[in-house]
C-alpha positions in Angstrom: 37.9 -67.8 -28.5 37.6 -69.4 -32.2 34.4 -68.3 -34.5 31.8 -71.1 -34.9 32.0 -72.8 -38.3 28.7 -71.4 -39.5 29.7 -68.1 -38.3 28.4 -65.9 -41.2 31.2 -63.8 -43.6 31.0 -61.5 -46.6 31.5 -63.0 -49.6 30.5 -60.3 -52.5 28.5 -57.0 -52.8 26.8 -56.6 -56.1 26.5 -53.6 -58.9 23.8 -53.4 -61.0 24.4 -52.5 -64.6 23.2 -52.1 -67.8 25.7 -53.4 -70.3 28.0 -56.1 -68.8 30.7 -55.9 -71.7 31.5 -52.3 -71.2 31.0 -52.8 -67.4 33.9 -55.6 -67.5 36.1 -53.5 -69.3 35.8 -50.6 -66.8 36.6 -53.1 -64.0 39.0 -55.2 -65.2 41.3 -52.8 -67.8 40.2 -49.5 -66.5 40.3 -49.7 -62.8 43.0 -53.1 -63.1 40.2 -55.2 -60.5 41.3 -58.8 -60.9 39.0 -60.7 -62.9 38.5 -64.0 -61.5 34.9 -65.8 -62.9 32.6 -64.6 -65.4 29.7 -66.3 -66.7 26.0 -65.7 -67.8 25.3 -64.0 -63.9 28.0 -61.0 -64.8 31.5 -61.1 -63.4 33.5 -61.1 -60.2 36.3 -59.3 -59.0 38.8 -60.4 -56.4 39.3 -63.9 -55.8 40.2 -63.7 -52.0 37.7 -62.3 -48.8 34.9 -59.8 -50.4 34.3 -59.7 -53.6 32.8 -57.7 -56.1 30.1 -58.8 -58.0 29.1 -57.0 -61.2 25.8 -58.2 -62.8 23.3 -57.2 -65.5 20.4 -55.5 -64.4 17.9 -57.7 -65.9 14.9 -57.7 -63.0 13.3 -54.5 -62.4 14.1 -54.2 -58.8 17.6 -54.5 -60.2 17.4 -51.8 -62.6 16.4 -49.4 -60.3 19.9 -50.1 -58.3 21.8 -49.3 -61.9 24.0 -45.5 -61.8 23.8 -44.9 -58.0 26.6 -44.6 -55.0 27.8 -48.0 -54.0 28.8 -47.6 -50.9 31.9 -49.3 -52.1 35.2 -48.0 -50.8 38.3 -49.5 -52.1 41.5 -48.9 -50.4 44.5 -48.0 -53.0 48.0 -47.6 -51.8 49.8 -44.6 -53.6 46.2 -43.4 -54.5 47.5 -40.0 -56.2 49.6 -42.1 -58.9 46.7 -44.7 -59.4 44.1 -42.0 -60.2 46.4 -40.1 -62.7 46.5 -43.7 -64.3 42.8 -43.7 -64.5 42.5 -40.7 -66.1 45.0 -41.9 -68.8 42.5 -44.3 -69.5 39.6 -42.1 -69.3 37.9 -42.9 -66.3 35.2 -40.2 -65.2 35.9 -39.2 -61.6 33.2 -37.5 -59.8 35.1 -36.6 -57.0 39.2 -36.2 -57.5 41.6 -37.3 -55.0 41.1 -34.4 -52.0 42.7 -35.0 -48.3 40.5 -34.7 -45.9 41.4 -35.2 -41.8 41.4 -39.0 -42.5 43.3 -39.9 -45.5 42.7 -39.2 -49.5 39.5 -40.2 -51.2 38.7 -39.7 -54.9 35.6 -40.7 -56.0 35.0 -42.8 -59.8 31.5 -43.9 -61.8 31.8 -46.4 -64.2 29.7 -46.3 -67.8 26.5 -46.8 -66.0 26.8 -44.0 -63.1 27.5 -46.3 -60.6 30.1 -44.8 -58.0 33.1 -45.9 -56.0 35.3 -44.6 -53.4 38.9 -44.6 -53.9 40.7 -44.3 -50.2 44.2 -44.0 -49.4 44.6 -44.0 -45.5 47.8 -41.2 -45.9 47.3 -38.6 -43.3 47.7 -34.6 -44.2 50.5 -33.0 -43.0 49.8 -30.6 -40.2 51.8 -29.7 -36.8 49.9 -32.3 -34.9 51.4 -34.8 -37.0 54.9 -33.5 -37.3 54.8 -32.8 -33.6 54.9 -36.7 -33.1 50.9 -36.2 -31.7 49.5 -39.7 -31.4 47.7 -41.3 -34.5 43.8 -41.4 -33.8 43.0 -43.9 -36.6 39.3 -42.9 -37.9 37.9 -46.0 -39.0 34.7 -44.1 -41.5 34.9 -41.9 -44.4 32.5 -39.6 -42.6 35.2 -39.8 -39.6 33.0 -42.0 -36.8 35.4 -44.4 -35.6 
């Protein structure tokens, strides 16, 4: 069965900051997001399915969204060497890269407090694994499926 054409689809979340220079260069050089338009609204990152939208706070609804938890996870392969490259360029982490029962997440604010979740989905190594036990892929960080 094919999706209707008007069949709704993600196409950005935004984050609310205060300074949108020094919020570009934590997500573009910092945290290497593509850049891929930037304008008077802010900027966006990714050029392909969700994107991230990072805009100034200038309503004050908006400002009250400004240095919170995203709700952002972003999935980073080989997530142990990406993070020591964040902390060569300074990035504050809030959370560093800990296994848990369904992969490796590390958790990063940029300047304004916002914070994102770095995941790697890289099981720990325990009997069950080793054993050959099936794989139970866990599809939430809080390990709902």
């Amino acid at each position: 069965m094919t999706a209707p054409a008007h069949e709704p689809s993600v196409y950005s979340i935004a984050i609310f900051v205060h300074d949108i220079g020094r919020a570009i260069e934590f997500y573009r050089d910092r945290l290497a997001l593509p850049l891929t338009k930037q304008g008077s609204f802010g900027a966006e990152f990714f050029g392909q399915g969700a994107r991230i939208g990072v805009h100034p706070a200038v309503h004050p609804d908006a400002r009250t969204l400004v240095g919170r938890h995203t709700g952002i996870t972003l999935h980073v392969p080989d997530l142990l060497h990406y993070c020591g490259e964040l902390h060569e360029r300074g990035v504050s982490f809030v959370t560093e890269p800990t296994q848990q029962t369904w992969g490796i997440m590390a958790m990063v604010a940029d300047p304004d407090g916002n914070v994102l979740a770095l995941w790697e989905d890289k099981l720990p190594e325990t009997r069950e694994h080793a054993a050959g036990q099936p794989h139970v892929h866990i599809d939430q960080a809080d390990g709902a499926s």
